[in-house]
N, C-alpha and C positions, 0 to 999 in steps of 0.2 A: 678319499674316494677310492671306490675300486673298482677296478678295469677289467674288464675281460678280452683277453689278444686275442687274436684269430691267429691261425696257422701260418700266414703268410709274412706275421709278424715277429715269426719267433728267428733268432739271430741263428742258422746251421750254417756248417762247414763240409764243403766239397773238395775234395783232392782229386787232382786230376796228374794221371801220370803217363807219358808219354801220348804215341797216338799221332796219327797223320793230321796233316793242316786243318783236315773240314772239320776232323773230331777235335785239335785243344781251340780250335774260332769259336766251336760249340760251347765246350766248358768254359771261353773266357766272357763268352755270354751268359752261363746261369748265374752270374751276380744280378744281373739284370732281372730276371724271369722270377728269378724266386725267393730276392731278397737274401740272396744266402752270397757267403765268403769264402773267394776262387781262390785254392792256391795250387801253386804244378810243380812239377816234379819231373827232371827227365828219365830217371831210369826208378827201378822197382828198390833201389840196394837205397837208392836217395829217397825215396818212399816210405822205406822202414824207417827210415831215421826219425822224416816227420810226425810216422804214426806214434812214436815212442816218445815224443814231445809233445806231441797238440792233441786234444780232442777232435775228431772228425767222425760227419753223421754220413758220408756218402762215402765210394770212389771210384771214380771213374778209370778203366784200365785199360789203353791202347796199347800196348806196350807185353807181349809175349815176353817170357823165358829165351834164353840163349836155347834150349831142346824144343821151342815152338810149341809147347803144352800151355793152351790157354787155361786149365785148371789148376797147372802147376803155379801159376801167378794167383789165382785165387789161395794156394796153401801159403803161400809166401807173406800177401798181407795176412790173411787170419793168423798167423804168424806174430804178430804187433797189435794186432784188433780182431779179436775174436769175434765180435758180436755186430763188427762194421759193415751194413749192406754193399754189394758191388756193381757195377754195372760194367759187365765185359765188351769192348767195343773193337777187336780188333780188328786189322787193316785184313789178315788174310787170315779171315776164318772158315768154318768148316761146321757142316748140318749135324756131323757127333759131337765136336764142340757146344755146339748150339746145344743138341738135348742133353749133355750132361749138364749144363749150367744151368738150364732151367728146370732141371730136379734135385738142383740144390738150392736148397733153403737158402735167403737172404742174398740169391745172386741172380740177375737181370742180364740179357744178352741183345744185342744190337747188333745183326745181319752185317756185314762186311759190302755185300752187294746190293744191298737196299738201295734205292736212288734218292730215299728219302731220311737217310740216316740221323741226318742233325735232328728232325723233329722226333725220330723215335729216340733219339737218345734223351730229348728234352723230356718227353713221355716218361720214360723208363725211371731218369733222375725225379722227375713231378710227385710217381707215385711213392719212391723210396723218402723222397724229404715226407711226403705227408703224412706216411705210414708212421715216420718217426715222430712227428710232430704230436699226432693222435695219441700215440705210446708213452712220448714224456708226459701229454695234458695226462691224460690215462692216469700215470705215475702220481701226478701232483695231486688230480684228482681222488687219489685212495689216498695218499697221506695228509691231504687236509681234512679228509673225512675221515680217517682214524683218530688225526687229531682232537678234532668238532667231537667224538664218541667218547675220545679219555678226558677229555677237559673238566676239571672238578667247576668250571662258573656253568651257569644255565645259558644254552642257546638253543634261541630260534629263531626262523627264516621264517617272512613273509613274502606275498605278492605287495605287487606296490596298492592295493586294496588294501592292505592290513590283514590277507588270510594266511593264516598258520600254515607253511608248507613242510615244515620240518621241525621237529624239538631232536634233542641230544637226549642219552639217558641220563644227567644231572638235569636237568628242566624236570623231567619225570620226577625225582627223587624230591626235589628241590619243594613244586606247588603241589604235587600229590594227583596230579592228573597224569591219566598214559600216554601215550603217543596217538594212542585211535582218537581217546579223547579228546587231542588238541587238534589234531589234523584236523582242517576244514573249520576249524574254529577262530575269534580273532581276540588278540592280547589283552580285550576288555574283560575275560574271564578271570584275569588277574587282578582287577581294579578292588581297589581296598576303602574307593573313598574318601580317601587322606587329600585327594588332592583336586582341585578345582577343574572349572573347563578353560580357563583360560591357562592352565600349565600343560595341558595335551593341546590344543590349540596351537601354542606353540615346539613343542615336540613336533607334531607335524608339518607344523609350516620350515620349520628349520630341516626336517630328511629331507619333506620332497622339495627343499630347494635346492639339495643337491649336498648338503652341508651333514656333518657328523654333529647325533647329539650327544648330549651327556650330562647325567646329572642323578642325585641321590633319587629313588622312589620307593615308596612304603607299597609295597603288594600283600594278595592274600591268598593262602592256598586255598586248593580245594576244602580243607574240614573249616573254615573259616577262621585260623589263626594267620597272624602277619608278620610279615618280614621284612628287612631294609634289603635293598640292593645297590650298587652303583653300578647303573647302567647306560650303556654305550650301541646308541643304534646308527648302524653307517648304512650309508644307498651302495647298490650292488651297479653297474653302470656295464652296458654292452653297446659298441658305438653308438658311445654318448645317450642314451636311454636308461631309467631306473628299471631294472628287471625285476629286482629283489630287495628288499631291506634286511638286515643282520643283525640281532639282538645280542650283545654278552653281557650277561647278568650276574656281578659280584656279590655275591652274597656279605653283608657286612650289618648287619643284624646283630653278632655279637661286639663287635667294633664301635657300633656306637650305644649298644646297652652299656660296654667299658666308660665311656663317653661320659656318658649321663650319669654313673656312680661317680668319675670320677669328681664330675660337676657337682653331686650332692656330697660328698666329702669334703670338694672346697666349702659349699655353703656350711657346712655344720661347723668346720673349723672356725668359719664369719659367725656364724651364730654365739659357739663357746664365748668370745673375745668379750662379748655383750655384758656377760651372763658376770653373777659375784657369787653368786649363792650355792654349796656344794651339792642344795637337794633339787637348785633346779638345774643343774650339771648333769647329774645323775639320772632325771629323768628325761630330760633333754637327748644323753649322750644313746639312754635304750630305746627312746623313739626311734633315732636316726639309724642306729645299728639294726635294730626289726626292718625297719624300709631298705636299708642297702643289703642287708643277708637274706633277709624273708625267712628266718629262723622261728621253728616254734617255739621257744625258750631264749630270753635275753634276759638276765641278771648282772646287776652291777651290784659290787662288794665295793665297802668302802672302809677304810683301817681307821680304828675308833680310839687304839690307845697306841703307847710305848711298846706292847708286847705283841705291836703286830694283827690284835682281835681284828676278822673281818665280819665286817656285819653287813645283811642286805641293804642296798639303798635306793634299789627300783627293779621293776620286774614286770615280763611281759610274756605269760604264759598262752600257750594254745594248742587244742588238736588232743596229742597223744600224752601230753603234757599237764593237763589237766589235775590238779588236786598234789602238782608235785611239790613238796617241801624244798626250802633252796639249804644248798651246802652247807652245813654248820663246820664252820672253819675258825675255832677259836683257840687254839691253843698255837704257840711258837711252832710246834711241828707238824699243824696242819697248813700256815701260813709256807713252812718251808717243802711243803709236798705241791700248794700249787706253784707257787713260783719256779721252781722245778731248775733249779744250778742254775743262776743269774739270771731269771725275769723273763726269760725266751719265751714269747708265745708258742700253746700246743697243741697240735692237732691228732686227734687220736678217735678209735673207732670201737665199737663196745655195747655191751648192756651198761649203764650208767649207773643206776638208781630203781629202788625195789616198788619206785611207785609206777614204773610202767615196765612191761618185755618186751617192748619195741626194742631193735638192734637201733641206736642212736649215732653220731658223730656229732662229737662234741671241738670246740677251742676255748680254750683258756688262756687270758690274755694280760697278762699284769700291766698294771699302769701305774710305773713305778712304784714308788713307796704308797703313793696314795691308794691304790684299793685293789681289784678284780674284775675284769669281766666275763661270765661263764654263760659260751652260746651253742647251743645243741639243737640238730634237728632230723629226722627221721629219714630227710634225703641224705642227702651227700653235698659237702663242702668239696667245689673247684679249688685248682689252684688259685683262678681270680678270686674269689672270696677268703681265700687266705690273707692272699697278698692285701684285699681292699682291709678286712681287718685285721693284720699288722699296722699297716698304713694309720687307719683310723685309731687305735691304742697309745700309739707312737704321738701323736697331734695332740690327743687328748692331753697325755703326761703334761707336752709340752705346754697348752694351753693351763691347766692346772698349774704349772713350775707360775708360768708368768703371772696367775694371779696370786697366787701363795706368794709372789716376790713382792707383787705392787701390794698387798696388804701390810708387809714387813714392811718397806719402803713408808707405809703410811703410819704403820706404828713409831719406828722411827722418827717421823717430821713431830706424829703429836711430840715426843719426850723431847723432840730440839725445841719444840714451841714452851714446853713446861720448861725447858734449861733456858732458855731467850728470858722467860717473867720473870725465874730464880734470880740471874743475873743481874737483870732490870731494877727489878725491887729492892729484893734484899742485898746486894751489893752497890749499885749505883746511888742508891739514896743515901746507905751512910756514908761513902767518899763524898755525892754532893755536902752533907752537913760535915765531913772533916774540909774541905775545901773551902767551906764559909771559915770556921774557926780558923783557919790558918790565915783567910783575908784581914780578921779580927787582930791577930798577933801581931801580924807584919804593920797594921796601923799604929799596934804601941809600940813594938821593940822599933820597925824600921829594918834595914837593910840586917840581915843575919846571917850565918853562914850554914848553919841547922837548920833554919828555919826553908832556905834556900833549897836543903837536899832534902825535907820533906815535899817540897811543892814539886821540886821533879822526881820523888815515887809517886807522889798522889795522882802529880800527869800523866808517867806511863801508868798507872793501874787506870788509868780513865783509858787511855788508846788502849792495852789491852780486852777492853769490856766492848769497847768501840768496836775489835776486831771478831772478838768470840762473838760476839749477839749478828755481825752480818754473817758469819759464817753458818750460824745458827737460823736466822731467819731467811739469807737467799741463797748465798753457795752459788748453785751451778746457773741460776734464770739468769735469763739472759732478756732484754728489752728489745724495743724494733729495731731495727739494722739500716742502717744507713751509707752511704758513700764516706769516706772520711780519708784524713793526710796523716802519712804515718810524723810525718816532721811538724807538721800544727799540734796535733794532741801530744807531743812529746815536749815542744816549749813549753804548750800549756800548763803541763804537770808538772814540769820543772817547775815552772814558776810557785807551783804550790804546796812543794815540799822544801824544809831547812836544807839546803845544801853547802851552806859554809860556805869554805872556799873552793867548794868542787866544783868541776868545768864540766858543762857538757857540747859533746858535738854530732852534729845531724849529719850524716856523710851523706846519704841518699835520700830519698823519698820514694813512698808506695802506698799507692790509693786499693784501697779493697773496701770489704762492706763488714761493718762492726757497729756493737752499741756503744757508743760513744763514751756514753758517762763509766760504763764498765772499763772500755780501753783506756781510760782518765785514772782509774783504780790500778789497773795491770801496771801502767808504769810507773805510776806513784810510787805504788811498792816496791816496785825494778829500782830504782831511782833512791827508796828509800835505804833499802838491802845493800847497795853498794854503798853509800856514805857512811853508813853505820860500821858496815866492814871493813871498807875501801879507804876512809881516813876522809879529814874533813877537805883535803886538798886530791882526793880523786878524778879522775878525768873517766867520766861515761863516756861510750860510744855508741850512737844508735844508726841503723841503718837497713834494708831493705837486702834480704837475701839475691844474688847471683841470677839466681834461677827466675826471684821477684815471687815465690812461692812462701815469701813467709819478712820476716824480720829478726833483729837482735839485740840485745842490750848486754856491752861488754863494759869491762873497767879495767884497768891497771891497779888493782888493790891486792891482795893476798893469794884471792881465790878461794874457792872450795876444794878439798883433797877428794880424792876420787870416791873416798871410801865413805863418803860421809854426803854426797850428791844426792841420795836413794831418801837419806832421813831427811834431812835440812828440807824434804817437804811435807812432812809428819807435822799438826798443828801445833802448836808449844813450843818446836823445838829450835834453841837456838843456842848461840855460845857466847852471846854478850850481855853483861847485866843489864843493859840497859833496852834490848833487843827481846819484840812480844813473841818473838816464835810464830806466829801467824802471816808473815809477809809474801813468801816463797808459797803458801799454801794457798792464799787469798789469788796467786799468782795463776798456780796452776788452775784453780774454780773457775776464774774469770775464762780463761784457757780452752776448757773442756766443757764450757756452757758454748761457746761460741764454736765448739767442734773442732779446734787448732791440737796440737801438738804440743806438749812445751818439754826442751830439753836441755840439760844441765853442763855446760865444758868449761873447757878452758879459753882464755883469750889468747890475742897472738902477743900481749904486753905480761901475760902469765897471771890477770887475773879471773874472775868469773864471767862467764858468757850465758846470758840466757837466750836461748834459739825459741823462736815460735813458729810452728809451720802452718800457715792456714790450709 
């Protein structure tokens, strides 16, 4: 809300300096009179001091010069306060005193022999507080209307009617109407239509209750184009009455046209994710680049071999542009003239091309290795339309990178799926038919010692194929998640791996959310890697990290040497004959399906430590 003071409210300072009983009884009563603040002073030397400290708007002077020159005490404050009006009151004045004080500017006299002196002194001080009073409103009054005049937002002032009492020259500039024009007119010559009766409805029920609004609105100027604002109308209030309402109108019209590119930028980015196909990329990426630039020329190049060739692969001509041919960029050195010293997009201004004499601005925008975009148009490129296409080339690449990768990725599963059959077929069938034969032998010969060290190659070349084909056919999936015991699924697994005579112990326990039958796998292999390395009389240890941020699986066996941590999870790789190289790798899969961490140390018994961090 805003207030308007009256004079009698405005906070001034009186000095009163000496002066007979009836004159400081008088000045310790203008607190009273006129809302103003009494201070005194016994002589003019203690005077100066204050004036040279405090602000004051009055002063009252009872109090002659030791030479009895009642003007000479006027030089003395002007002295300290040049500009401070006085009211002369002395005990024993004089009729040429008198006229020289009242032909000085800014000084007031009060008769010595009056009989009525307190009221004329109350007079004398009445007129000087309000004179000043007048001159500060005065003061404020021109500098908030200088202000209201340079203010780049539109303002105007109404009656509490709704009539136009004033526009600023930005309101002029802003809707295109003059000030004659608006004067006497009401803010509905703004109206654009955008917005209902029940959103001005409320607009006005919310000023004239007293209340400040605010909120975005679509206006129109006078030639009938539109603009956003965000505006702010507060009630004008003079005891307690709305005099006036007060419009400031931020112009943000460019703010949210920023807004909405950058909203159709996110969508196009959502759109690409959709899309596999590179020709409907292509024409997809020049629809949306013609909507966010408004460009009469949008070409997308796209690179067709090794040598860099770009060829066109959409285009969106119009205007001045008409019948234009697009850039024949085929050779390594014309690839290397757009791209222009590492990929930077460019903005540059010019005659272009022999099929139009339009002066053009054109950008060229490489998207990475994958192609070109070349946008030209007979206005002018902002910096926001730089920046929106940078932005948009940059997304694209990336959106391109991501399916160029999920395609590899999917190339890849097919040849894991074709190496999964190879496997399958042609390897697992003839071990099955040697695994008969060899049931065949052991029936005649019987117990053998040869015959014994073929059935355990045949068995790990069988866990081998066992290990390749899951790696091959699931790797990193992971199944539904569940609540589970890190010390249950760890007996568990014990129970179903050969562990000789090796010991295991549960030191802790830690519940978190895992697939079960994968964590079943994870320490099987944990479990299995340490007896194989660790000796048949190893002691595992498993337990729940500190923190309870993960878990671990140690042993007292050899360990891993530092240098050899980084391979030992490479598939294959292992250093015992009897040992498929897949364990530590089946480790890490299960690991990074389920999102954990897995890292490789030492024990505090000095042998291997596997850490998982969920």
């Amino acid at each position: 809300m805003y207030e308007v003071a009256s004079s009698t409210s405005v906070s001034q300072t009186v000095l009163c300096v000496g002066g007979e009983e009836s004159i400081r009884g008088g000045c310790s009563s203008l607190g009273d009179g006129f809302s103003a603040r009494v201070l005194t002073e016994p002589s003019l030397s203690a005077a100066r001091g204050t004036l040279r400290e405090k602000p004051v708007d009055c002063v009252v002077c009872g109090t002659p010069p030791a030479d009895g020159d009642g003007m000479a005490a006027v030089s003395e404050i002007r002295a300290e306060a040049p500009d401070v009006p006085i009211v002369l009151a002395p005990a024993d004045g004089s009729e040429g005193l008198a006229v020289r004080a009242l032909r000085t500017e800014g000084v007031e006299y009060v008769p010595s022999d009056a009989d009525d002196r307190v009221e004329r002194l109350f007079d004398a001080v009445e007129r000087v507080l309000t004179e000043q009073a007048a001159g500060s409103a005065d003061i404020r009054l021109r500098s908030f209307k200088r202000a209201v005049e340079q203010a780049g937002h539109s303002i105007y002032i109404t009656d509490p009617d709704g009539t136009i009492r004033y526009v600023n020259p930005a309101f002029e500039a802003t809707t295109g109407y003059s000030a004659a024009e608006a004067l006497g007119a009401r803010p509905a010559i703004l109206k654009s239509g955008e917005h209902d009766d029940a959103f001005y409805e409320n607009l006005w029920e919310t000023i004239l209750g007293g209340d400040v609004w605010q909120s975005e609105i679509v206006n129109e100027r006078k030639d009938g184009s539109r603009y956003v604002v965000n505006q702010t109308i507060a009630p004008i209030h003079v005891d307690g009455e709305i005099v006036r309402f007060v419009a400031v109108n931020a112009d943000i019209t460019d703010r949210r046209a920023w807004r909405r590119r950058l909203r159709a930028l996110h969508d196009a980015t959502r759109e690409w994710l959709e899309l596999t196909s590179p020709d409907d990329i292509s024409d997809r990426a020049r629809d949306q680049l013609d909507e966010l630039l408004d460009a009469e020329l949008v070409s997308v190049y796209c690179t067709t071999d090794d040598e860099g060739t770009l060829v066109p692969a959409a285009k969106t001509v119009r205007g001045a542009f008409e019948g234009f041919e697009p850039l024949a960029i085929e050779s390594p050195e014309d690839r290397r003239w757009v791209s222009f010293e590492g990929g930077d997009p460019q903005h540059r201004s010019g005659v272009a091309h022999p099929a139009t004499s339009d002066a053009v601005e054109e950008l060229l925008l490489p998207v990475g290795d994958y192609g070109l975009i070349h946008v030209a148009t007979t206005a002018s490129f902002d910096d926001t339309d730089v920046g929106i296409a940078r932005v948009f080339a940059a997304n694209l690449e990336t959106v391109i990178d991501r399916i160029e990768n999920y395609r590899a990725l999917e190339r890849k599963n097919e040849r894991l799926n074709e190496f999964a059959g190879v496997v399958s077929h042609d390897l697992r069938n003839p071990l099955s038919v040697a695994l008969g034969y060899l049931d065949i032998l052991e029936e005649r010969i019987g117990e053998d010692d040869d015959l014994a060290e073929v059935r355990r190659s045949l068995t790990h070349m069988d866990r081998i194929i066992d290990d390749v084909l899951w790696l091959a056919s699931e790797g990193r999936e992971v199944g539904e998640l569940s609540s589970v015991s890190l010390r249950r699924i760890a007996e568990e697994s014990w129970a179903l791996v050969d562990t000789a005579e090796a010991t295991l112990r549960v030191e802790s326990d830690l519940r978190f959310e895992a697939d079960a039958d994968r964590l079943h796998q994870l320490l099987e292999n944990a479990f299995a890697n340490a007896v194989t390395h660790g000796g048949s009389d190893v002691t595992v240890t498993v337990g729940a990290l500190d923190d309870e941020t993960g878990f671990y699986v140690a042993d007292d066996g050899a360990g891993i040497p530092p240098e050899k941590r980084e391979a030992v999870l490479d598939p294959g790789y292992t250093t015992k004959e009897d040992g498929t190289g897949f364990g530590l790798a089946i480790i890490q899969r299960v690991a990074e399906g389920h999102g954990w961490s897995l890292d490789i140390g030492e024990s505090e018994a000095g042998g291997a430590r596997l850490t998982v961090r969920l």
